[in-house]
Backbone as ProteinMPNN parsed JSONL, in Angstrom:
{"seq_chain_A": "XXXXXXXXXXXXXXXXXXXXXXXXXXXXXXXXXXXXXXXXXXXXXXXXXXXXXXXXXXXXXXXXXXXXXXXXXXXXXXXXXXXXXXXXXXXXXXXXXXXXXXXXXXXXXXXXXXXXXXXXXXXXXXXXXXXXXXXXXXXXXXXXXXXXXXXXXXXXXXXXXXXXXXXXXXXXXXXXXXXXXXXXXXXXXXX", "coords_chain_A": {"N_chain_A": [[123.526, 228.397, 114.476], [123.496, 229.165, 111.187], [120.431, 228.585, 109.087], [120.048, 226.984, 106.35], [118.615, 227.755, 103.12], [116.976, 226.06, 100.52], [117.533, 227.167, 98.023], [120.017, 228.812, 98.406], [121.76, 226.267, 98.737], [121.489, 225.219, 96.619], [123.104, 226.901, 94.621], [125.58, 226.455, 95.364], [128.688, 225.303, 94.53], [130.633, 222.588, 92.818], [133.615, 221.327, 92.671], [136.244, 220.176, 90.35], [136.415, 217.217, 90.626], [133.84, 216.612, 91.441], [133.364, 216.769, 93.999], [131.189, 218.424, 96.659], [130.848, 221.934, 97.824], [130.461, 222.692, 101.313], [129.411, 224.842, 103.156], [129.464, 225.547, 107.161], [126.598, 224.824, 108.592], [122.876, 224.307, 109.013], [120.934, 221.648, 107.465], [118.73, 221.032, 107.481], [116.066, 221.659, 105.881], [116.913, 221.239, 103.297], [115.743, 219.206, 100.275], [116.38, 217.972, 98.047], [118.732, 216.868, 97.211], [121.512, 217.234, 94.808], [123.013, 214.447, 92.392], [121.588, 212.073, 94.136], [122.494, 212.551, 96.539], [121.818, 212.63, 100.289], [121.465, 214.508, 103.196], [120.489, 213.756, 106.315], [117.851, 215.579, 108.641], [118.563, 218.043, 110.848], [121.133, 217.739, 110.47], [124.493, 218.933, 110.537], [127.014, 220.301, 109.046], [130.605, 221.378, 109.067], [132.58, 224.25, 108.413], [134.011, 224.245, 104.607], [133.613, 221.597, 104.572], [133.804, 218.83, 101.869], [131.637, 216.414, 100.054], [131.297, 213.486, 98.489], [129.623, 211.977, 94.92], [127.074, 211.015, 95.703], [126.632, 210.065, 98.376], [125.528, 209.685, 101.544], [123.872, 210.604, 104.452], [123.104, 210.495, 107.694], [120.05, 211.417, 109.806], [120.797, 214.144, 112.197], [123.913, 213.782, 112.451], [126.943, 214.996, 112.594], [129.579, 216.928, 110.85], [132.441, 218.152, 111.572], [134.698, 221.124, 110.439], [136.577, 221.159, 107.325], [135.953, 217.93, 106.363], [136.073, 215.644, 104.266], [134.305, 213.08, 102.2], [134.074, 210.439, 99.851], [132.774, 209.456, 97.394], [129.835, 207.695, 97.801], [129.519, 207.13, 100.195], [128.34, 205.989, 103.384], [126.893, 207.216, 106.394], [125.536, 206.498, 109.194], [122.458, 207.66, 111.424], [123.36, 209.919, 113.789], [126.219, 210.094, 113.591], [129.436, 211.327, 113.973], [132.276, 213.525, 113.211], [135.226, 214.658, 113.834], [137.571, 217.423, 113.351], [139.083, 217.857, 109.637], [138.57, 214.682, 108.653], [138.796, 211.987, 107.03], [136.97, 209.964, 104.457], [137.136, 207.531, 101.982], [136.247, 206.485, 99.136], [133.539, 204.689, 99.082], [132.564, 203.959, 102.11], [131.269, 203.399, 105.269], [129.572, 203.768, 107.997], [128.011, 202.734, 111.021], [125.072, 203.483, 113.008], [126.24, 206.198, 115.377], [128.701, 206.132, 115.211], [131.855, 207.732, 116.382], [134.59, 209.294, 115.066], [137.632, 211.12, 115.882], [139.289, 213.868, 115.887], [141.375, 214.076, 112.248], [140.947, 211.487, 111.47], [141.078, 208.881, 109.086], [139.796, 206.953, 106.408], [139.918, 204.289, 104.543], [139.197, 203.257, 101.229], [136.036, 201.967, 100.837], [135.809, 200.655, 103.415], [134.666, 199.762, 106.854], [132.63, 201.072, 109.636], [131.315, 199.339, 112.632], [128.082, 200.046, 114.31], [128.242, 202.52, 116.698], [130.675, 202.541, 116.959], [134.166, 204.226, 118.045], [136.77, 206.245, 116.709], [139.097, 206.577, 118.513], [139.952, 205.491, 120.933], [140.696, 202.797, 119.998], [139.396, 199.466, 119.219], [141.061, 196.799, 118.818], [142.85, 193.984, 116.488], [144.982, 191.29, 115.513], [146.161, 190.989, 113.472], [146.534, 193.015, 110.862], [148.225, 196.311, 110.625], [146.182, 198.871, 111.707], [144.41, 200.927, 109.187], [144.2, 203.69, 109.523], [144.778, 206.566, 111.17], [145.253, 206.643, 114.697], [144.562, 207.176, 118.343], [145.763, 207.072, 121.514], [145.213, 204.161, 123.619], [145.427, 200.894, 121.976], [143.307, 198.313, 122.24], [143.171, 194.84, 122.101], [140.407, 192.538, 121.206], [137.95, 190.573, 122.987], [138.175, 188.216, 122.09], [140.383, 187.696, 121.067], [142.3, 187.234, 123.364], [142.884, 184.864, 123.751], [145.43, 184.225, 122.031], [147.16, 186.728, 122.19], [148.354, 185.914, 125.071], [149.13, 183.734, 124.523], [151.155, 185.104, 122.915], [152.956, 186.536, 124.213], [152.886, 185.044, 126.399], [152.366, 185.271, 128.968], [149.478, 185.577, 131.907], [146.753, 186.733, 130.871], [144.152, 187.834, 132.782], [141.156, 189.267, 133.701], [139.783, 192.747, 133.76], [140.276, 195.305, 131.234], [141.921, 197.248, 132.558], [142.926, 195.83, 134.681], [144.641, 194.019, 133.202], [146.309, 195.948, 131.759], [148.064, 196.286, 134.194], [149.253, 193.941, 134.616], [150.503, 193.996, 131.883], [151.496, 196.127, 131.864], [154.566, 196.662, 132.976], [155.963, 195.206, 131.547], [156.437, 195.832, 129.189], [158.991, 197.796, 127.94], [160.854, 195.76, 127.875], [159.615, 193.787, 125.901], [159.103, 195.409, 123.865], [161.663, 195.538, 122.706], [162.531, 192.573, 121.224], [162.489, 191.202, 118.38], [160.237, 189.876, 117.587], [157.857, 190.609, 116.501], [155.066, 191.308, 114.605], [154.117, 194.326, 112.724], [151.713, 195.162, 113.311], [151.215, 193.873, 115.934], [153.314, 195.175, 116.917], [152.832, 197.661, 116.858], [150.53, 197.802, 118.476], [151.399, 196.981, 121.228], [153.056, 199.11, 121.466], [151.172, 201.738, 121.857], [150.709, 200.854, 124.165], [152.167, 202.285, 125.889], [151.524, 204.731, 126.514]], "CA_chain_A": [[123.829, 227.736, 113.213], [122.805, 228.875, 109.882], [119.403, 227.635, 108.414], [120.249, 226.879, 104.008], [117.772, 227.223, 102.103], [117.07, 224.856, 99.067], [117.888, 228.5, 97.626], [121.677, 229.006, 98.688], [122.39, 225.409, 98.71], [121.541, 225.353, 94.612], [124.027, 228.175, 94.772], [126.694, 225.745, 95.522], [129.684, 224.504, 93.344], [131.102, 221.122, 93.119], [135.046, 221.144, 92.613], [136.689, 218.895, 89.01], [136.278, 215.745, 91.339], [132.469, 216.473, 91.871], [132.839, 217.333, 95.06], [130.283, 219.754, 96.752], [131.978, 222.305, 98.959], [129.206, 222.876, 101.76], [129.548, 226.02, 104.406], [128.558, 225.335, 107.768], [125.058, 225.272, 108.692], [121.734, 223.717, 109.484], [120.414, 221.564, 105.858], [117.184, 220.14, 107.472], [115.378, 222.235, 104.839], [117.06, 220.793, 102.018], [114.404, 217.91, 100.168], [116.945, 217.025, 97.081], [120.797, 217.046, 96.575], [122.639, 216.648, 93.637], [123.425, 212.952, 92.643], [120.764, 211.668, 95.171], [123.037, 212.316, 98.093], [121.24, 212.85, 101.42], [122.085, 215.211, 103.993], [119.501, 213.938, 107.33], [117.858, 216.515, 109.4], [119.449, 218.293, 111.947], [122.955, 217.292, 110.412], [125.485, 219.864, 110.783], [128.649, 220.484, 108.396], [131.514, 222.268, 109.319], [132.997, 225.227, 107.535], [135.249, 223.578, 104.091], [134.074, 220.163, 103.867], [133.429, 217.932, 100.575], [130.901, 215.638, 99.53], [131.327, 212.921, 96.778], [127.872, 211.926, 94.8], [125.861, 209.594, 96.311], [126.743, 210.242, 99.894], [124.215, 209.714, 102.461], [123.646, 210.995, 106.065], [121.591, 209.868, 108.951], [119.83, 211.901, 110.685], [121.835, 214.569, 113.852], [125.023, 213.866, 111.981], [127.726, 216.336, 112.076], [130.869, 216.692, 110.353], [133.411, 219.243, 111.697], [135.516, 221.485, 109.652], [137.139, 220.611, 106.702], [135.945, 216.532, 106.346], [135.64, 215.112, 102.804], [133.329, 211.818, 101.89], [134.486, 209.634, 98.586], [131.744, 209.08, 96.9], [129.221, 206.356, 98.354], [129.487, 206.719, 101.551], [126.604, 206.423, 104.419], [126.677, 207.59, 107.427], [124.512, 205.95, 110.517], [122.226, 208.503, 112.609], [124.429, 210.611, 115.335], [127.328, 210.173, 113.743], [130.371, 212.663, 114.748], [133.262, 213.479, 112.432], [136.535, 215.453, 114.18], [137.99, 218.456, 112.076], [140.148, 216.552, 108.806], [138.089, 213.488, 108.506], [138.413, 211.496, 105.531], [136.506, 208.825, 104.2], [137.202, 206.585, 101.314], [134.996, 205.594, 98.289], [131.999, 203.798, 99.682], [132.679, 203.888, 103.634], [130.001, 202.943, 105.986], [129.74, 204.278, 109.586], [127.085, 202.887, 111.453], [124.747, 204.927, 113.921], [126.415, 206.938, 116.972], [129.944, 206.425, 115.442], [132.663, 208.67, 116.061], [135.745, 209.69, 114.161], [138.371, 212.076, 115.927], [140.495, 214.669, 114.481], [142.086, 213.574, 111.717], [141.067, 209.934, 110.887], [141.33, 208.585, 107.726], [139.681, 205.661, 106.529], [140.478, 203.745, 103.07], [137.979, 203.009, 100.623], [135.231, 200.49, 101.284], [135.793, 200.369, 105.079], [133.045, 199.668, 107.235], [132.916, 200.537, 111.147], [129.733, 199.29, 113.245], [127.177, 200.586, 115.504], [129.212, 202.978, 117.994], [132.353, 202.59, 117.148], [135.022, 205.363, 118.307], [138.311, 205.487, 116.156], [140.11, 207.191, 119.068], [140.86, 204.951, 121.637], [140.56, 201.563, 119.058], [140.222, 198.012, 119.621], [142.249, 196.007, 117.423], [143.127, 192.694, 116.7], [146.711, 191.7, 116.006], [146.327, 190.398, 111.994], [146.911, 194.088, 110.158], [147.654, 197.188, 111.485], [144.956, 199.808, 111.28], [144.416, 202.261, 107.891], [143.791, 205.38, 109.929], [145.672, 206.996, 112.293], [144.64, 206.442, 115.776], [144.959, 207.808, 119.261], [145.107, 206.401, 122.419], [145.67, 202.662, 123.53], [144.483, 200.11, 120.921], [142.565, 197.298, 122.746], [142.785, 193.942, 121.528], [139.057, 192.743, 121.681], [138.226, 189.566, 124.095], [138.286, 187.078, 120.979], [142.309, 188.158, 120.601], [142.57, 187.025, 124.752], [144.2, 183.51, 123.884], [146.616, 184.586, 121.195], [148.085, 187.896, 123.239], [148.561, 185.409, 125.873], [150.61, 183.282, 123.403], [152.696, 185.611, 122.059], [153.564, 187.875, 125.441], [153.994, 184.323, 127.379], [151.75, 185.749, 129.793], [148.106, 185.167, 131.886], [146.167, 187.786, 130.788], [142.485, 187.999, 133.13], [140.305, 190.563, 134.303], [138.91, 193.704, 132.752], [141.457, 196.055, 130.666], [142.33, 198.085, 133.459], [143.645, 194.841, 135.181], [145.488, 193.425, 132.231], [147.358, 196.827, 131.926], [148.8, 195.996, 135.319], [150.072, 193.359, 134.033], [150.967, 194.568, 130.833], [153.22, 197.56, 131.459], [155.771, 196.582, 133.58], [156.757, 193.654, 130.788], [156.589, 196.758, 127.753], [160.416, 198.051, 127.203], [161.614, 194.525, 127.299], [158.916, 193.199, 124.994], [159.763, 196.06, 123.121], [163.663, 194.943, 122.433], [162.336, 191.28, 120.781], [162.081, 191.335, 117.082], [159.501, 188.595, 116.825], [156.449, 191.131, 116.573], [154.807, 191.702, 113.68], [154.136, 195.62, 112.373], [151.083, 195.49, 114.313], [151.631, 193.984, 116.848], [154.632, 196.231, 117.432], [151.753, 199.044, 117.072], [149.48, 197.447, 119.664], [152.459, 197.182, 122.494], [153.77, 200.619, 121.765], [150.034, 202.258, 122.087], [150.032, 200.952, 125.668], [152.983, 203.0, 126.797], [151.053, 205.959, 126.575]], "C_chain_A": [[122.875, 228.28, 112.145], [121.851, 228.149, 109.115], [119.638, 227.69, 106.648], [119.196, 226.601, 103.999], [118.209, 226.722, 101.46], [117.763, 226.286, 98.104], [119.401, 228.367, 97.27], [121.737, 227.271, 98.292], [122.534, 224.727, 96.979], [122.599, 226.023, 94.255], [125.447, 227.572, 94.914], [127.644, 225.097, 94.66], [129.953, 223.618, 93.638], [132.766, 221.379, 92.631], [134.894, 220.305, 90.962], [136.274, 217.921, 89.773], [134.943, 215.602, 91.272], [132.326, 216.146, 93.399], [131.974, 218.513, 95.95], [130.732, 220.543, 97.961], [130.562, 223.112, 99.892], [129.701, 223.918, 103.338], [128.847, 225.262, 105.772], [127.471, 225.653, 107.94], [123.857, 224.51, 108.972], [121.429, 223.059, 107.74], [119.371, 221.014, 106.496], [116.439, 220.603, 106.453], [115.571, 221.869, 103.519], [116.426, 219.437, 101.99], [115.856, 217.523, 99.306], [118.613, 217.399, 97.134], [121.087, 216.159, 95.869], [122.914, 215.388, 93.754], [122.937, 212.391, 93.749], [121.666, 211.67, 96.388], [122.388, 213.144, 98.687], [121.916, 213.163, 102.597], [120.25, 215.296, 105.491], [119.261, 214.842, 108.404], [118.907, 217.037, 110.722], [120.854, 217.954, 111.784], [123.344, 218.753, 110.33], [126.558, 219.342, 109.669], [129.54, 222.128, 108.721], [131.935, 222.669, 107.921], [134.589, 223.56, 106.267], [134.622, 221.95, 103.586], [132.838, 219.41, 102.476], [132.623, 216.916, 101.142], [131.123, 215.082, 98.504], [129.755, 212.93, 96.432], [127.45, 210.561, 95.649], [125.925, 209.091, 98.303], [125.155, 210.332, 100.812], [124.413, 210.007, 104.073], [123.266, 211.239, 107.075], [121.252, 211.346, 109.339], [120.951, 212.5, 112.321], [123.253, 214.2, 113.546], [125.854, 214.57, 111.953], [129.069, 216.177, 112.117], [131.482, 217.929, 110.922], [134.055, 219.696, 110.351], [136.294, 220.493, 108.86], [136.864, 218.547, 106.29], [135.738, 216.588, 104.922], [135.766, 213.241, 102.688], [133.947, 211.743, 100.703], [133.028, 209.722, 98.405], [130.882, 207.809, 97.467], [129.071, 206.556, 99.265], [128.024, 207.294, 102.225], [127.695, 206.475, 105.936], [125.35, 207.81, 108.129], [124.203, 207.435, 110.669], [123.306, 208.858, 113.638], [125.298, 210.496, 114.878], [128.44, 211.321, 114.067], [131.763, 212.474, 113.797], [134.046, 214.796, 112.786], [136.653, 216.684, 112.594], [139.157, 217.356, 111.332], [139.769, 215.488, 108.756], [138.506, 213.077, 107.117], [138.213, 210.215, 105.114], [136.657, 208.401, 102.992], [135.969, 206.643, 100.535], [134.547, 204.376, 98.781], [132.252, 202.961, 100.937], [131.649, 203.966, 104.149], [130.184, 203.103, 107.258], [127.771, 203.754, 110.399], [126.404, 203.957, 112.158], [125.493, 204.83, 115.326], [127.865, 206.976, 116.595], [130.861, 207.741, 115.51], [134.316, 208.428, 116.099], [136.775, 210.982, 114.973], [139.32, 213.121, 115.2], [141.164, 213.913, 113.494], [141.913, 212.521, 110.824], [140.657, 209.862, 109.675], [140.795, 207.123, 107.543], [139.404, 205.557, 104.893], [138.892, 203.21, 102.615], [137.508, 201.521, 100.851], [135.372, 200.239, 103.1], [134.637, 200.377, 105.842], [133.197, 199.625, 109.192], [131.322, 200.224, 111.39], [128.92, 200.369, 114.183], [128.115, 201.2, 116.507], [130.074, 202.605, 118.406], [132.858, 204.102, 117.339], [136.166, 204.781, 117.675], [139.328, 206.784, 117.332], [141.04, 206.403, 120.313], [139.934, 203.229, 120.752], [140.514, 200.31, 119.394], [140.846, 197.399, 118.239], [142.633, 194.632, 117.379], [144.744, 191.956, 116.995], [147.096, 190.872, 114.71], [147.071, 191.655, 111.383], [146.622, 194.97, 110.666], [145.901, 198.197, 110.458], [145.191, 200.827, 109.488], [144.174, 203.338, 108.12], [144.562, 205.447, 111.315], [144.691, 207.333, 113.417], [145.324, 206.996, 117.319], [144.85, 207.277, 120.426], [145.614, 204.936, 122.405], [144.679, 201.652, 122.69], [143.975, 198.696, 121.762], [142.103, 196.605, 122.247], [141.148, 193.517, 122.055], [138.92, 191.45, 122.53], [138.657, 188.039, 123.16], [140.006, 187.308, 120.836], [143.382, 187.546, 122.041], [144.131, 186.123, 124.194], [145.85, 184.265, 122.901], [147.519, 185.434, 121.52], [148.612, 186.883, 124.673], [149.896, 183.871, 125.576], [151.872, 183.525, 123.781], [153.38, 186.357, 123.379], [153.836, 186.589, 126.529], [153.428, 184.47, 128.61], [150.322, 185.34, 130.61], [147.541, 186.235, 131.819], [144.686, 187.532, 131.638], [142.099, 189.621, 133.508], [140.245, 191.601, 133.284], [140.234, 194.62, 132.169], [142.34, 196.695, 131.812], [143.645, 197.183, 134.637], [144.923, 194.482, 134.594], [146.433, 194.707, 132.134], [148.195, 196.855, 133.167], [149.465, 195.538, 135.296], [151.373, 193.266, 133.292], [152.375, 195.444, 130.887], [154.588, 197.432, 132.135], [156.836, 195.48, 132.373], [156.788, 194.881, 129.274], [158.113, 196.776, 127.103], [160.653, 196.97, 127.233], [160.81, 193.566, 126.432], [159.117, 193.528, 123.612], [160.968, 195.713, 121.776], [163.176, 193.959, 121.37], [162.057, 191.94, 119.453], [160.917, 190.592, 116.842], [157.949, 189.445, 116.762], [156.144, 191.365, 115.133], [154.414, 193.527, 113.7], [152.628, 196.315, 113.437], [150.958, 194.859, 115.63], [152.537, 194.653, 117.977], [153.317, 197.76, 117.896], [150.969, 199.005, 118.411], [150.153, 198.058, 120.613], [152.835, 198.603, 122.587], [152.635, 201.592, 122.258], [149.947, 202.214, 123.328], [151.192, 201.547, 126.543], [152.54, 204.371, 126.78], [150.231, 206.2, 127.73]], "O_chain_A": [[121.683, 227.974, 112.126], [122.229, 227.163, 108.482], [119.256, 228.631, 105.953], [118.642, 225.643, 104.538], [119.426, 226.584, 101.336], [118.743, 225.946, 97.441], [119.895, 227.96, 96.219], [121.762, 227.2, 97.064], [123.388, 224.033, 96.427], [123.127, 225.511, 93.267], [126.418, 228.244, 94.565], [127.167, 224.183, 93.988], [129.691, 223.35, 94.81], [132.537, 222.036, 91.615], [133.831, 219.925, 90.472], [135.172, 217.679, 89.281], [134.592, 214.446, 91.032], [131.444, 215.462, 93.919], [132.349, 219.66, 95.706], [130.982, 219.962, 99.017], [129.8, 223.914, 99.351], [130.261, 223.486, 104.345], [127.88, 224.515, 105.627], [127.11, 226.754, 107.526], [124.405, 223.515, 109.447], [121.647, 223.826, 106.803], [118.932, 220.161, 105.726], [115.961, 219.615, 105.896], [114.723, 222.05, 102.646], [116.379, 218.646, 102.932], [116.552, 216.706, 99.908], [119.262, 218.441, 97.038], [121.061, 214.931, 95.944], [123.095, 214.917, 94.877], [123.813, 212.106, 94.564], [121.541, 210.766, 97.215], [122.153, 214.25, 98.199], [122.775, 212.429, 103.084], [119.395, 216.169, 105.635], [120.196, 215.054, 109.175], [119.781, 216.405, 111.316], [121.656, 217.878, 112.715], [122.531, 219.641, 110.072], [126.85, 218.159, 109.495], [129.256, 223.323, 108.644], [131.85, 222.088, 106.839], [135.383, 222.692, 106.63], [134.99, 221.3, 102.608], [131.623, 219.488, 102.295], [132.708, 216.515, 102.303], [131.214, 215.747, 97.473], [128.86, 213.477, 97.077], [127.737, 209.402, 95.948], [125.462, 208.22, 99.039], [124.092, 210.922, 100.622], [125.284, 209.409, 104.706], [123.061, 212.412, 107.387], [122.034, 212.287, 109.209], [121.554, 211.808, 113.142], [123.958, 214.315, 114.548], [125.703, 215.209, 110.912], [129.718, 215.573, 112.971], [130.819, 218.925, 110.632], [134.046, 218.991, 109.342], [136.656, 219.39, 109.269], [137.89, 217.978, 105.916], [135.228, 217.588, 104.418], [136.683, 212.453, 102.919], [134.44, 212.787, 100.277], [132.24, 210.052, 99.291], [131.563, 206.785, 97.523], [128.014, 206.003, 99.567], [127.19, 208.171, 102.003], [128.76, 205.964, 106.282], [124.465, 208.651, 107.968], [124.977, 208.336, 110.348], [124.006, 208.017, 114.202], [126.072, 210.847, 115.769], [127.937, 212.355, 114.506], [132.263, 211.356, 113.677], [133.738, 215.866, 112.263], [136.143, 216.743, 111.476], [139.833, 216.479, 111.872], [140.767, 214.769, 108.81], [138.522, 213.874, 106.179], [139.065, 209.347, 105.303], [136.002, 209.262, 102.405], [134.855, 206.807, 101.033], [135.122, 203.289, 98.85], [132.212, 201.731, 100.994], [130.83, 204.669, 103.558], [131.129, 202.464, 107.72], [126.707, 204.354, 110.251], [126.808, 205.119, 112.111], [125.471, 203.907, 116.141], [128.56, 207.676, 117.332], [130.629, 208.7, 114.774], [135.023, 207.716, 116.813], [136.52, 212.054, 114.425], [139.908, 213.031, 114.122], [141.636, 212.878, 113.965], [142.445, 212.444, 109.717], [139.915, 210.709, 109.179], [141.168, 206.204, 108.271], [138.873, 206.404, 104.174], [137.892, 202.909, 103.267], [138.099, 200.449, 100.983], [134.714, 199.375, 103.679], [133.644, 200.998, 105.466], [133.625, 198.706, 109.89], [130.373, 200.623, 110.715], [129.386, 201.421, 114.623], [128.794, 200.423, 117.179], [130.452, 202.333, 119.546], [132.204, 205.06, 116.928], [136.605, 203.634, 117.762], [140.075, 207.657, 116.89], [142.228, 206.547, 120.601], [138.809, 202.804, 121.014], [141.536, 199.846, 119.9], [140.943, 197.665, 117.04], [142.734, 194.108, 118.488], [145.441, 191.962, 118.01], [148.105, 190.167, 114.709], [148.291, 191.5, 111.323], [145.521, 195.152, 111.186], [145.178, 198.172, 109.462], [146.255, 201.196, 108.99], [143.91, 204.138, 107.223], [144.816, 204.616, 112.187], [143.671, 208.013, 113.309], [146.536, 207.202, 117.385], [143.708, 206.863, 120.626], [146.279, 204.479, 121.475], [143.45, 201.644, 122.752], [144.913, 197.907, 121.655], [140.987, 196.784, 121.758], [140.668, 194.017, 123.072], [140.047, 191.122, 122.902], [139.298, 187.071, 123.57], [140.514, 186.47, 120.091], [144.605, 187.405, 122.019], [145.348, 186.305, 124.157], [146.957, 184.627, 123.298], [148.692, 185.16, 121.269], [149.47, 187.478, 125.325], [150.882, 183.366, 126.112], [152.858, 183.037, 124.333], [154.553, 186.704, 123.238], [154.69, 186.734, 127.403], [153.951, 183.793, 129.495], [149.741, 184.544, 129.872], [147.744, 186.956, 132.797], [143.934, 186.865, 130.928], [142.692, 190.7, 133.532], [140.589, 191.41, 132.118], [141.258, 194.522, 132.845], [143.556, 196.506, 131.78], [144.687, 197.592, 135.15], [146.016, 194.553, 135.155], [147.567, 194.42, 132.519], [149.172, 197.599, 133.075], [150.543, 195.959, 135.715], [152.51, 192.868, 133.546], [153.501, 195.487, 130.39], [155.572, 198.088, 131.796], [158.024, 195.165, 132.437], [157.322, 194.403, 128.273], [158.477, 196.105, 126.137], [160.824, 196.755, 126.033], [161.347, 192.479, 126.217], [159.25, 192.816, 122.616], [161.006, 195.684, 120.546], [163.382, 194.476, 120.272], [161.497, 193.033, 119.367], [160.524, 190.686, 115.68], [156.936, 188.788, 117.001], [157.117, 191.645, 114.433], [154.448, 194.022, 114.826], [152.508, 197.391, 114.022], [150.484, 195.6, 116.491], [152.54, 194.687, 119.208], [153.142, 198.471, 118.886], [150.818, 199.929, 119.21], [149.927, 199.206, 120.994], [152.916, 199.202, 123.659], [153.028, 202.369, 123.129], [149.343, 203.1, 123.931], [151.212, 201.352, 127.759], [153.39, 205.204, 127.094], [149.727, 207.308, 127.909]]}, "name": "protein", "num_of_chains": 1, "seq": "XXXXXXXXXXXXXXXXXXXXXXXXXXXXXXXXXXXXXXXXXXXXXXXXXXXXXXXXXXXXXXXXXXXXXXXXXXXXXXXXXXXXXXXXXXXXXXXXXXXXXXXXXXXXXXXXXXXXXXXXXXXXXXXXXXXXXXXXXXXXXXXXXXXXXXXXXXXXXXXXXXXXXXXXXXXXXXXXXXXXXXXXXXXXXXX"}
């Protein structure tokens, strides 16, 4: 990986938007960036991707190809950002999260401490704002209410409950009475 100097990285343009278009490479060496946004040691950026102003970024961070930050946003220590990320004006990623190819998350969004948006938990109020991969896993607070609506006894650890679960799918399927995410949830676990 490429060490930037404070040198080259002066050297850098920002787009009409005031975005800063940043080559891959090593920035531990950089002390100041533009519009106080912070780029923490040892972060990594992939070839292509944008920066709004005021972006911040933990420490061991690294964005794959092509990602672009809204303006505001922090990003926790360790975080991990797939090729095509895109974050929203003033998104918040705690530390260790990671982001797979692709994901998209709407302005102001906020995941916690080591979250993964690839295989998701989810509730069963609104679907998600980023496209997701994988089975979405209501979380244990969601137990009673999936147990409700499916008519069902849901126990034991996920792995269990999919036992359950899949044999009752295509004809759960059929029923209109799901809402948009809920429909999302059920269909996620035929994968």
């Amino acid at each position: 990986m490429k060490l930037i100097t404070q040198e080259e990285f002066d050297s850098f343009e920002r787009d009409e938007h005031g975005y800063l278009y940043l080559p891959s490479g090593d920035y531990s060496l950089i002390k100041f960036i533009p519009y106080r946004s912070i780029i923490g040691a040892r972060s990594t950026l992939g070839r292509g991707c944008f920066l709004g102003k005021w972006c911040k970024l933990g420490n061991h961070c690294s964005l794959d190809d092509y990602c672009l930050l809204g303006e505001w946003c922090t990003l926790g220590e360790g975080c991990l950002l797939g090729n095509y990320c895109s974050l929203g004006e003033g998104c918040t990623l705690g530390r260790e999260c990671t982001l797979g190819r692709g994901c998209k998350l709407g302005e102001g969004c906020s995941l916690g401490k080591g979250c993964k948006a690839k295989s998701i938990y989810w509730g069963y109020m609104y679907p998600p704002t980023f496209e997701i991969e994988g089975k979405i896993l209501p979380p244990n607070t969601c137990k009673k209410y999936w147990e409700k609506r499916l008519g069902i006894k849901l126990s034991g650890c996920y792995k269990n409950i999919e036992k359950i679960v899949k044999p009752h799918l295509d004809e759960w399927l059929k029923l209109d009475k799901w809402t948009d995410c809920e429909r999302m949830i059920l269909e996620s676990w035929k994968k």
